[in-house]
C-alpha positions, 0 to 999 in steps of 0.5 A: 771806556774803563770795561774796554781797557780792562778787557783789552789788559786781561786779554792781553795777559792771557794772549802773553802767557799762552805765546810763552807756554808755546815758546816754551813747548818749541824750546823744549823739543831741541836738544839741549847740552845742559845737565840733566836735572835742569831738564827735568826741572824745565820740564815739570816747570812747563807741564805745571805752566801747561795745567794751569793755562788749560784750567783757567782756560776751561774755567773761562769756557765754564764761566761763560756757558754758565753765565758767569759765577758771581761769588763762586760755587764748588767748582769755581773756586777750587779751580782758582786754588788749584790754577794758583798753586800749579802757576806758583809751583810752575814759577818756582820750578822754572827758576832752576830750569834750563838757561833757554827755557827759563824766561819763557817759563818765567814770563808765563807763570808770573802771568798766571800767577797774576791772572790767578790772583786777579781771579781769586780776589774778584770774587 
C-alpha cells in the first residue's frame, strides 16, 4: 500500500509541474504590457523550467530502459545535478517574471526542485 501511495504523490508532482510549464508556455504567447526586462525574466525563467522537465523526463525514460540505477553512474547523477541547478535557477528567475507568468513558474520550479531533491537523496 505504501509503493502505491508513494507512486500515486511522485506522479502526481510531475503531472503538477508538466500542467504548470504548459500553463506557462499559453501564458506566454499573449502579449503582454509589462516592461521589458520582466519578460525576459519570464522568459528565461520558463525556458530554464522547460530544460529541467525534459531532462528529468528523459532521465526517467533512461532509468527505466536501463532497469533502474541503484547508486548512480556517470550519467545518472549529473543529470540530477544539472536538473537541480536549472530548477533552482528557474525558481529564482521566476520571482522577478511577469505578474501573470509568475505563479505558473513558481508552482513548476519548486515542483522541480522538489523532484530533484527527492531524486538526488535517493540514491
Amino acid at each position: 500500500m505504501q509503493h502505491t501511495l508513494a507512486t500515486l504523490v511522485a506522479l502526481s508532482l510531475i503531472i503538477g509541474a508538466v500542467t504548470s510549464v504548459l500553463i506557462a508556455w499559453r501564458l506566454q504567447r499573449r502579449h503582454t504590457n509589462e516592461p521589458k526586462w520582466r519578460v525576459t525574466t519570464s522568459t528565461i525563467a520558463l525556458l530554464l523550467v522547460t530544460l529541467s522537465v525534459v531532462l528529468f523526463l528523459t532521465y526517467r525514460t533512461y532509468n527505466a530502459v536501463i532497469g533502474g540505477e541503484g547508486n548512480g553512474n556517470w550519467t545518472t547523477l549529473p543529470s540530477i545535478r544539472t536538473g537541480n541547478y536549472l530548477s533552482l535557477l528557474g525558481l529564482l528567475a521566476s520571482l522577478t517574471a511577469s505578474k501573470k507568468l509568475r505563479w505558473p513558474l513558481l508552482a513548476a520550479s519548486f515542483l522541480m526542485e522538489f523532484i530533484w531533491l527527492s531524486q538526488g537523496m535517493s540514491l
